[in-house]
C-alpha positions as CSV (number, residue, x, y, z in Angstrom):
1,X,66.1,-17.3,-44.6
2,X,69.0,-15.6,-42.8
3,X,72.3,-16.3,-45.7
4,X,75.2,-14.7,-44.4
5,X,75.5,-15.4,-40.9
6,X,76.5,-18.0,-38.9
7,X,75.7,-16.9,-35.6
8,X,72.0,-17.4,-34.8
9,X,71.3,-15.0,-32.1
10,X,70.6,-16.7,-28.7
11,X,67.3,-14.7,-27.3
12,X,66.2,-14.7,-23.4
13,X,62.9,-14.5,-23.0
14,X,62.2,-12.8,-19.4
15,X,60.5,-14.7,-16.8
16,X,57.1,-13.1,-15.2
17,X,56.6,-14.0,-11.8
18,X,52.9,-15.2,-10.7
19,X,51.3,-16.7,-7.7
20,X,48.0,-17.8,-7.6
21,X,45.7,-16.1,-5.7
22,X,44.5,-17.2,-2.2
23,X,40.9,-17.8,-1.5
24,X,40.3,-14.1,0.6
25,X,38.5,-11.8,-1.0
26,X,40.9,-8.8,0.3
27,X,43.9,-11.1,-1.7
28,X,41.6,-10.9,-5.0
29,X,42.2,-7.4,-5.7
30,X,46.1,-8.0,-6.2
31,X,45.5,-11.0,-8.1
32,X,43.3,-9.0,-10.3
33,X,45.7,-6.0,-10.4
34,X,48.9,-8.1,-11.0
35,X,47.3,-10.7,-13.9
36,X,45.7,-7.1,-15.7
37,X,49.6,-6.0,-14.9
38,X,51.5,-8.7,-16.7
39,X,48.7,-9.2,-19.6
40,X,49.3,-5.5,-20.6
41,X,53.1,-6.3,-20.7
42,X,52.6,-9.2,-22.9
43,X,50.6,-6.9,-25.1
44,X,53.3,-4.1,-24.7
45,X,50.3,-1.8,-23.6
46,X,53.1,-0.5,-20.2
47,X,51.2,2.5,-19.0
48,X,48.4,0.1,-18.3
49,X,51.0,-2.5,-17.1
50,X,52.7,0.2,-15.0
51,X,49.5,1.3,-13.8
52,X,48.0,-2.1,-12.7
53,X,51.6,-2.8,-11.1
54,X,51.8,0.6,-8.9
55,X,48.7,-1.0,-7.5
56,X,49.6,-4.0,-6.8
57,X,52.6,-3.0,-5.1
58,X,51.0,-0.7,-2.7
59,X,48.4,-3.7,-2.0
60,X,51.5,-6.1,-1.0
61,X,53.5,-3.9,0.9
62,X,50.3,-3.8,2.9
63,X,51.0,-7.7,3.1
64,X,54.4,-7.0,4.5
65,X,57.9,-8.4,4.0
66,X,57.5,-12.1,4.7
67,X,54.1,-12.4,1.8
68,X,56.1,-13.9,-1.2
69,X,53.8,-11.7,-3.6
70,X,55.2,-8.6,-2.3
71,X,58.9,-10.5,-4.7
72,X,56.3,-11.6,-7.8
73,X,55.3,-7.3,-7.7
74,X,58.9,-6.4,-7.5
75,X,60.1,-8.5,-9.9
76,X,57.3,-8.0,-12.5
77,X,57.7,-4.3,-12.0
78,X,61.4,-4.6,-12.6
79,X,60.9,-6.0,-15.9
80,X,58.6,-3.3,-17.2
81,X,61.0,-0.9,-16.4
82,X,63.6,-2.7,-18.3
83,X,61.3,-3.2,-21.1
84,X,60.2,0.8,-21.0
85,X,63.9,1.2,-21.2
86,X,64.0,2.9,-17.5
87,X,67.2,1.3,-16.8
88,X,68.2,2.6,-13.6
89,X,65.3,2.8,-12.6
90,X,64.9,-1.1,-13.3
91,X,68.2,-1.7,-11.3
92,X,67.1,-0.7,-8.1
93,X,63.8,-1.9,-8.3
94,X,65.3,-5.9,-9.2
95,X,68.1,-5.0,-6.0
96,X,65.3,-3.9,-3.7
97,X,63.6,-7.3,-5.0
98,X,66.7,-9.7,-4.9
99,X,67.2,-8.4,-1.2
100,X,63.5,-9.2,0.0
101,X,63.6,-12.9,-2.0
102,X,66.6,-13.9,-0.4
103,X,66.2,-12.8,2.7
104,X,62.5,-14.2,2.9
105,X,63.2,-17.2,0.6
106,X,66.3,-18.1,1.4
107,X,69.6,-18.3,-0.8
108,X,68.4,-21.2,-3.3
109,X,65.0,-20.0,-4.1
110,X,64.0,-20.6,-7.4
111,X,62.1,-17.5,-7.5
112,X,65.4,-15.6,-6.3
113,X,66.8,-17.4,-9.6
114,X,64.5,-16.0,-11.8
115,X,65.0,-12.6,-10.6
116,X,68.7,-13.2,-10.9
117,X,67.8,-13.7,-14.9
118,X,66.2,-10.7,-15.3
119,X,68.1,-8.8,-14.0
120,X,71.5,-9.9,-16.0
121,X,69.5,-9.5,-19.0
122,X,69.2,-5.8,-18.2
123,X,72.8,-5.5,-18.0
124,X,72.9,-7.5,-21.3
125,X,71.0,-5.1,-23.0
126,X,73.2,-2.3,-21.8
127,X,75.9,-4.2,-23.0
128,X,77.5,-4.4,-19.4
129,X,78.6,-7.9,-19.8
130,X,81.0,-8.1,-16.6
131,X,78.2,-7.1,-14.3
132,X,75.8,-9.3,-16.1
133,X,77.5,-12.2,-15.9
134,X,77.9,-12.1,-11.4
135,X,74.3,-12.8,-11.2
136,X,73.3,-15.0,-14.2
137,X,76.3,-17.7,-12.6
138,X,74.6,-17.7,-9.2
139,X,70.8,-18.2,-11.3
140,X,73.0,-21.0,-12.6
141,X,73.5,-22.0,-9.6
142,X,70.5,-22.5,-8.1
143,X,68.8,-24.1,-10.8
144,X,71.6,-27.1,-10.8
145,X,71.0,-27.6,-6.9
146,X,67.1,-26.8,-7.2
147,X,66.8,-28.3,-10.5
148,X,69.2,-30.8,-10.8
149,X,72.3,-31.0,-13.6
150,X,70.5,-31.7,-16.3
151,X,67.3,-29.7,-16.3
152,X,66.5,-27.6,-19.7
153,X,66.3,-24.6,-17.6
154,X,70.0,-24.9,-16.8
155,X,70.9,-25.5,-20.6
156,X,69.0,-22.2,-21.0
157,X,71.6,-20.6,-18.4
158,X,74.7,-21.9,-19.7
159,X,73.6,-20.7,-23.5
160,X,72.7,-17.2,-22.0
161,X,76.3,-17.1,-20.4
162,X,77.4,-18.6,-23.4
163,X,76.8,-15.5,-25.3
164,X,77.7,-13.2,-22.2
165,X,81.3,-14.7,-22.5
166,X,81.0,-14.6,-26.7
167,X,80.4,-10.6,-26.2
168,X,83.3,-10.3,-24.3
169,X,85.9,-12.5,-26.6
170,X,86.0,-15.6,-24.6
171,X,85.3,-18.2,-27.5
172,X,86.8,-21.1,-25.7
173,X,84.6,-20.6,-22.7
174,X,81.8,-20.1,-24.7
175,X,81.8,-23.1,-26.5
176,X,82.4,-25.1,-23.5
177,X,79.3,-23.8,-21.8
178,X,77.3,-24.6,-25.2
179,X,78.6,-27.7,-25.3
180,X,76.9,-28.7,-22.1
181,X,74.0,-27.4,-23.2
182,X,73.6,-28.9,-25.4
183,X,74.6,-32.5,-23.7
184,X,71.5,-31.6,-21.4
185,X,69.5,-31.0,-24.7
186,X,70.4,-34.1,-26.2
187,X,68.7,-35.9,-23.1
188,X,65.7,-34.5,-23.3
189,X,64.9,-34.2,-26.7
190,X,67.0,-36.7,-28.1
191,X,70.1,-36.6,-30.5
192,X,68.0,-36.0,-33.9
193,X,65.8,-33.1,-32.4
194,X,65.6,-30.5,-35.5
195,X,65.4,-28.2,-31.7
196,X,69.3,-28.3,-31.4
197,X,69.6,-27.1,-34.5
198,X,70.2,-23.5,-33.5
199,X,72.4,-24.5,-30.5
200,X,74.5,-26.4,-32.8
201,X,75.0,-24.0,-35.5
202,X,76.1,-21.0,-32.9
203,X,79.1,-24.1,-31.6
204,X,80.3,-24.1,-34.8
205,X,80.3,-20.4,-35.0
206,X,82.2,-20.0,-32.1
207,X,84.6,-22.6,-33.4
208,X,84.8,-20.8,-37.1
209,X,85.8,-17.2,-35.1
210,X,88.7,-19.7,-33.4
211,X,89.4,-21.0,-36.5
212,X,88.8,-24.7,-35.5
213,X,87.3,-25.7,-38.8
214,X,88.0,-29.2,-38.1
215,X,85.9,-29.2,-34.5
216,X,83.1,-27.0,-36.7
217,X,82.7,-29.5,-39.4
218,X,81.3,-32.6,-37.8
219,X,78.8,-30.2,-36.1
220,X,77.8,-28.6,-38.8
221,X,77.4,-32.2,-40.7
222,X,75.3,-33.2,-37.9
223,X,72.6,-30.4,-38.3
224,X,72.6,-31.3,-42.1
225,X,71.6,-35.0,-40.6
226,X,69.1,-34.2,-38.7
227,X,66.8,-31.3,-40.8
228,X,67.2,-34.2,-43.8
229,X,65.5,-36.5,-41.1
230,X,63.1,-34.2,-39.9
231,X,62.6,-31.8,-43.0
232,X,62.9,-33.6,-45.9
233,X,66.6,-33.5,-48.3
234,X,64.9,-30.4,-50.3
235,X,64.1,-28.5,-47.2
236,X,65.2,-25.0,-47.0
237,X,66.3,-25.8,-43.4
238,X,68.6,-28.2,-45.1
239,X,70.0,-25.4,-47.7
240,X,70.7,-23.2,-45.0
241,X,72.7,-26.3,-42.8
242,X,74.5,-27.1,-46.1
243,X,75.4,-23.6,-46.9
244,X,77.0,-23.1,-43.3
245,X,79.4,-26.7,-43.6
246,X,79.9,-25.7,-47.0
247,X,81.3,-22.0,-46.2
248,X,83.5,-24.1,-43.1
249,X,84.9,-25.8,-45.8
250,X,85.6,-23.0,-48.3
251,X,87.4,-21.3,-45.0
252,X,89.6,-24.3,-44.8
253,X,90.4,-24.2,-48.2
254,X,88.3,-27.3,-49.1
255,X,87.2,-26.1,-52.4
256,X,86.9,-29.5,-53.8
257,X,84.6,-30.3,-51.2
258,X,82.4,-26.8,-51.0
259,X,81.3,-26.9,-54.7
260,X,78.7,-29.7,-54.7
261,X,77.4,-28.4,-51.2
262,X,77.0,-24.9,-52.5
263,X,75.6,-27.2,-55.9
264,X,73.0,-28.3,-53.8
265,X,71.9,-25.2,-52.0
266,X,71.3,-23.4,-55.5
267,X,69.3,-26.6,-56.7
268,X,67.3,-26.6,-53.2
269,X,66.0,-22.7,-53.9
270,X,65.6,-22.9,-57.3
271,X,63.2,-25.6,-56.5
272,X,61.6,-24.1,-53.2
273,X,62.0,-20.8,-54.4
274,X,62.0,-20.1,-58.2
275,X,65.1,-19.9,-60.3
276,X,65.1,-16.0,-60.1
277,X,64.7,-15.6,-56.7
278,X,66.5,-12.8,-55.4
279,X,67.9,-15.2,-52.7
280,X,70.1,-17.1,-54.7
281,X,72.3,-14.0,-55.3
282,X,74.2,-15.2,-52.2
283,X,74.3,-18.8,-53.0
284,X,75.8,-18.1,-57.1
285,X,78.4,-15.7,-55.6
286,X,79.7,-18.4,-53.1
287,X,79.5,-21.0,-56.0
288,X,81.3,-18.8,-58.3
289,X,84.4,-18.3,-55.7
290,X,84.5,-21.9,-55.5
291,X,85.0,-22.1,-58.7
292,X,87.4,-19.3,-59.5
293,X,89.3,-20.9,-56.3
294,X,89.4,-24.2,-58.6
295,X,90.5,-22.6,-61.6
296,X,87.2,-23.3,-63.2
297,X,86.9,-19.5,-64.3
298,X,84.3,-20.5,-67.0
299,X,81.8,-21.9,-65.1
300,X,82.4,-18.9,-62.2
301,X,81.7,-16.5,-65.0
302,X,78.5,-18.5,-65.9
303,X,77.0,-18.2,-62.6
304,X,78.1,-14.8,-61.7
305,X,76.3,-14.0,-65.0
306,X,73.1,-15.5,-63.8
307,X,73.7,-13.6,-60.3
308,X,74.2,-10.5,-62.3
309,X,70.7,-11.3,-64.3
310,X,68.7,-12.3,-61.2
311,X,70.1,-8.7,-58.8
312,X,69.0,-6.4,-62.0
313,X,65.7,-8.0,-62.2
314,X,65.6,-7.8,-58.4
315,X,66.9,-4.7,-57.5
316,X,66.3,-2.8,-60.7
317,X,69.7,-1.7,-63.1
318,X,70.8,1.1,-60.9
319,X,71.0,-0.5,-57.6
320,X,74.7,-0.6,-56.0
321,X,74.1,-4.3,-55.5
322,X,73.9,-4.6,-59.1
323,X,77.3,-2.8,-59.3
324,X,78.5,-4.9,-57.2
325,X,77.6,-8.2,-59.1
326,X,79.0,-5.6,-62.5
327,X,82.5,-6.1,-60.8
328,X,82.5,-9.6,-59.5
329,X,81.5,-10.7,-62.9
330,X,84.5,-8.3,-64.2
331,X,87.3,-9.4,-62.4
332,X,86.5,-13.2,-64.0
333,X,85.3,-11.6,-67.1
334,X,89.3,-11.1,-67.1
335,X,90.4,-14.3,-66.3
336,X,89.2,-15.8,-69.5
337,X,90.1,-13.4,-71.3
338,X,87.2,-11.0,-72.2
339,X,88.7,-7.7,-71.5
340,X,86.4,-5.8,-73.4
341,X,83.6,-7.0,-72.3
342,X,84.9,-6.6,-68.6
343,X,85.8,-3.2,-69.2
344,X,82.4,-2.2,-70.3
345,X,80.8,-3.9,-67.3
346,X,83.3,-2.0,-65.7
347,X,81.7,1.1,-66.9
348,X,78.5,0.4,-66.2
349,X,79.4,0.0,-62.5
350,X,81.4,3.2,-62.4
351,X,78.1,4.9,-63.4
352,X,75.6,3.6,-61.2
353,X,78.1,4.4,-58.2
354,X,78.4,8.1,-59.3
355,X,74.8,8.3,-59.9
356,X,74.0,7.0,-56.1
357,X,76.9,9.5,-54.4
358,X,79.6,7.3,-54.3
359,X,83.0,7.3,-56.4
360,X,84.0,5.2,-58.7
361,X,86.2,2.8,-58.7
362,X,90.1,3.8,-59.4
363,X,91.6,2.6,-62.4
């Protein structure tokens, strides 16, 4: 289980264009050549895939301009070369197919959408969010006038320009867009889906990085809601949910209101998990800030002891994550008043750092 982010990455999964194949026995052979094609692809076998596509293509240009397989080659061809990591080699092959689909198709073909997809996710993967973001709006689109409003496959477009506009520092925008999305979600799979979970967890991300704890909070509650419907109230999927509202609240400076929540998540993985679990490293640590935040220094050093015990176990004694949990349980080691014991911890850290490479920490 992911513990120290917030931000579930949104994947997009790229479309494969097919057509059945007519009845001919001359239209066989591509049908043959381009299900072979895209089954190596799937299996990530590409010089069969580029192979089986090379003949497809030349057996659709035979078809001409106006057959649609002659786009379903293109466009499957395209994708392997993005996947193969040909990149320019994939941009002129999705142009040379977004030029045939629209002028054969027309301007609102779904199949002119899907290669409008694909290709703004080779942009995305080169990191060229401007230019990925022209063609992904215009799949958008399409899909609400072919689709209608409400269709999942627009919720999958506005969370895939969601993150376009995330990448580039637009927060506001991106939240809006997931906020629609996940309105059209809602619809379909109803307001307690456990499916929205993921949706709602990157809004409240993008309102954390704005600093809209307050708009993050009741989102955050709701996801606790519904994996305690769906998963059960000792479900990891519920730890994590906690965990998130529970570091929203520690960010406002809700300490009071963090410590039971971050309670919970230990008692969840001790119980899914075992009490030594190297997993609930994370969980003590954020437990223990709590408390120091609450003044409750005795109890923080408690469970930054355990933390300590649990990463040495874990990790073995000389493992800088071990140092680090030698100086967290230091600095409250201090706070109670246990200076020697601190400074010998202290120590201990010091010498783990200079035996991995790394210097010590000043005095």
């Amino acid at each position: 289980m992911s513990k120290n982010t917030f931000w579930c990455v949104l994947s997009s999964l790229l479309v494969l264009a097919s057509l059945q194949g007519a009845g001919r026995a001359q239209e066989k052979y591509w049908d043959a050549a381009i299900e072979s094609g895209e089954n190596a692809l799937n299996q990530r076998r590409y010089a069969e895939a580029e192979e089986k596509f090379i003949t497809a293509l030349k057996m659709a240009e035979r078809f001409g301009e106006q057959d649609p397989r002659l786009g379903v080659t293109l466009n499957d061809m395209a994708t392997l070369y993005y996947l193969q990591g040909k990149y320019d080699q994939a941009e002129l092959t999705f142009k040379r197919c977004l030029t045939l689909r629209e002028k054969v198709e027309g301007p609102d073909s779904p199949d002119l959408a899907i290669t409008l997809r694909n290709f703004s996710e080779l942009y995305k993967a080169q990191r060229k969010y401007d230019l990925a973001k022209a063609p992904l709006e215009r799949a958008l689109k399409i899909d609400e006038r072919s689709l209608g409003r409400d269709d999942l496959v627009v919720s999958r477009d506005l969370k895939n320009l969601s993150y376009l506009y995330r990448a580039q520092g637009n927060l506001p925008e991106s939240a809006r867009l997931l906020e629609r999305a996940i309105a059209i979600e809602e619809k379909t799979w109803g307001p307690d889906s456990p499916d929205l979970y993921p949706d709602l967890n990157n809004l409240a991300s993008a309102y954390n990085f704005q600093k809209k704890y307050a708009q993050a909070e009741p989102v955050l509650a709701r996801a606790v809601s519904i994996f305690e419907k769906a998963k059960g109230p000792d479900s990891l999927y519920v730890a994590e949910a906690v965990q998130h509202l529970a570091v929203v609240y520690a960010l406002e400076g809700k300490n009071t209101q963090a410590e039971p929540l971050f309670k919970r998540v230990v008692a969840i993985e001790e119980k899914a998990l075992g009490p030594e679990n190297p997993e609930l490293v994370v969980d003590l640590n954020n437990l223990a800030t709590v408390y120091s935040s609450l003044g409750k220094y005795a109890e923080s050093a408690k469970v930054l002891e355990r933390a300590l015990r649990i990463a040495q176990k874990a990790r073995g004694p000389d493992a800088l994550e071990v140092a680090k949990q030698l100086r967290k349980y230091s600095e409250v080691l201090r706070k109670v008043g246990r200076e020697a014991e601190a400074q010998k911890l202290e120590t201990q850290a010091d010498a783990i750092q200079t035996k991995a490479g790394q210097p010590a920490k000043p005095k």
